[in-house]
NUTORFI-278789 format. One record per residue (C-alpha): z, y, x; chain. Coordinates in nm, 3 decimals. Layout:
N
ATOM        pz        py        px   cadena
ATOM         Z         Y         X        A
...
This chain:
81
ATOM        pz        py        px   cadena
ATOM    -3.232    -5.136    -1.970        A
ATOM    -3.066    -5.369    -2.198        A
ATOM    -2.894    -5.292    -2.493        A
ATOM    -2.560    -5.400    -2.386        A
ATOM    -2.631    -5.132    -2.093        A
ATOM    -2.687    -4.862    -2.299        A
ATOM    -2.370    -4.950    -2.550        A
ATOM    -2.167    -4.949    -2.237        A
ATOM    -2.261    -4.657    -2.130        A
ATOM    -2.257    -4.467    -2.393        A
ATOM    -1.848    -4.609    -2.478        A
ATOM    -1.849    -4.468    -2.115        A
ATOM    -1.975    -4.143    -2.213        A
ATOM    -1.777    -4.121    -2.548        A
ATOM    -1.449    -4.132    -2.340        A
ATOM    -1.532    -3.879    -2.111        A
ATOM    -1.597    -3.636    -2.399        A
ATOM    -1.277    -3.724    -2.495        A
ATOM    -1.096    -3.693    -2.163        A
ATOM    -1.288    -3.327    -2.120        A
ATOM    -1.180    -3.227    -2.519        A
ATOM    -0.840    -3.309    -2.460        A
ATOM    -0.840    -3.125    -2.145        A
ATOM    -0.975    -2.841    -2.312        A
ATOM    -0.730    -2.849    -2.561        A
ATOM    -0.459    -2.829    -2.273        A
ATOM    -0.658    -2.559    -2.058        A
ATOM    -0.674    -2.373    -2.429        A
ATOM    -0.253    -2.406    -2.490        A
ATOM    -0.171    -2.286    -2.150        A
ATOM    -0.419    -2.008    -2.221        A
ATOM    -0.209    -1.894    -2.559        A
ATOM     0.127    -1.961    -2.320        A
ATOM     0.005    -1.699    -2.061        A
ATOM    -0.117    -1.488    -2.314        A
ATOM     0.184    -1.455    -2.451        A
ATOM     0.357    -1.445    -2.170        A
ATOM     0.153    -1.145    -2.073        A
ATOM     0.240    -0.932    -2.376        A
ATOM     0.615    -1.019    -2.342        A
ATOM     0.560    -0.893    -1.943        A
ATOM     0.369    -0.547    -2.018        A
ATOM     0.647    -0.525    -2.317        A
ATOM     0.932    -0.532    -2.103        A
ATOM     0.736    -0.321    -1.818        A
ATOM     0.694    -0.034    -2.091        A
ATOM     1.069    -0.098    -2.161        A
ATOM     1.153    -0.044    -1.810        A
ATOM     0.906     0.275    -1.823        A
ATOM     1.080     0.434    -2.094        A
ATOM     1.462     0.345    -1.947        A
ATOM     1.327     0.515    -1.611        A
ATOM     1.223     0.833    -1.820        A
ATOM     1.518     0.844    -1.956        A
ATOM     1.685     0.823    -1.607        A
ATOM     1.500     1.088    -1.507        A
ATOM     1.606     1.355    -1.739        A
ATOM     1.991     1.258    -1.734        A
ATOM     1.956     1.309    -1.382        A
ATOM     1.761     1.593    -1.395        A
ATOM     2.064     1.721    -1.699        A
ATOM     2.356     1.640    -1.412        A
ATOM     2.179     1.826    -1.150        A
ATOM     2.146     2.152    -1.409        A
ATOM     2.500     2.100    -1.536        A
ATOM     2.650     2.037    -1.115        A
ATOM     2.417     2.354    -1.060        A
ATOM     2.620     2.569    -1.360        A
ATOM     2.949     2.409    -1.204        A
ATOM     2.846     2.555    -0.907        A
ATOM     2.776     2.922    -1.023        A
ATOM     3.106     2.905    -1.195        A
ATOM     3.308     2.787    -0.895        A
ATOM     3.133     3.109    -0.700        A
ATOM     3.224     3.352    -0.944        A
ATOM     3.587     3.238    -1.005        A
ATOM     3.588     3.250    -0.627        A
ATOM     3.474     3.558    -0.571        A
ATOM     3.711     3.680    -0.888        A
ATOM     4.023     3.546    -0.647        A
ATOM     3.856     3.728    -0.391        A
């Protein structure tokens, strides 16, 4: 193998190892961008989590509150009576 062979080959290698580093470097930003993305996601899910909890007990407040209504309507109704 001459030596102009080798040189050549190894420019040829040298710019693959660049080509694969920068790659890596890409592969390694999109990797931070989904991470991030990620967090923001299970942020907002624990968001809606908490808003849905809420929810729940306001509605669960209404029904006690339509269910006193309720009593009270009866007993003024059976005071007409």
């Amino acid at each position: 193998m001459s030596l102009t062979n080798v040189e050549t080959e190894v420019a040829t290698k040298l710019e693959e190892i660049q080509t694969l580093q920068s790659r890596v470097e890409e592969l390694e930003q999109e990797v931070s961008l989904a991470q991030k993305k990620l967090s923001e996601m299970e942020f907002l899910k624990r968001k809606v989590e908490l808003k849905n909890v809420e929810l729940t007990n306001t509605n669960v407040d209404l029904d006690l509150e339509k269910s006193d209504l309720e009593d009270l309507l009866v007993k003024k109704n059976d005071e007409l009576a």
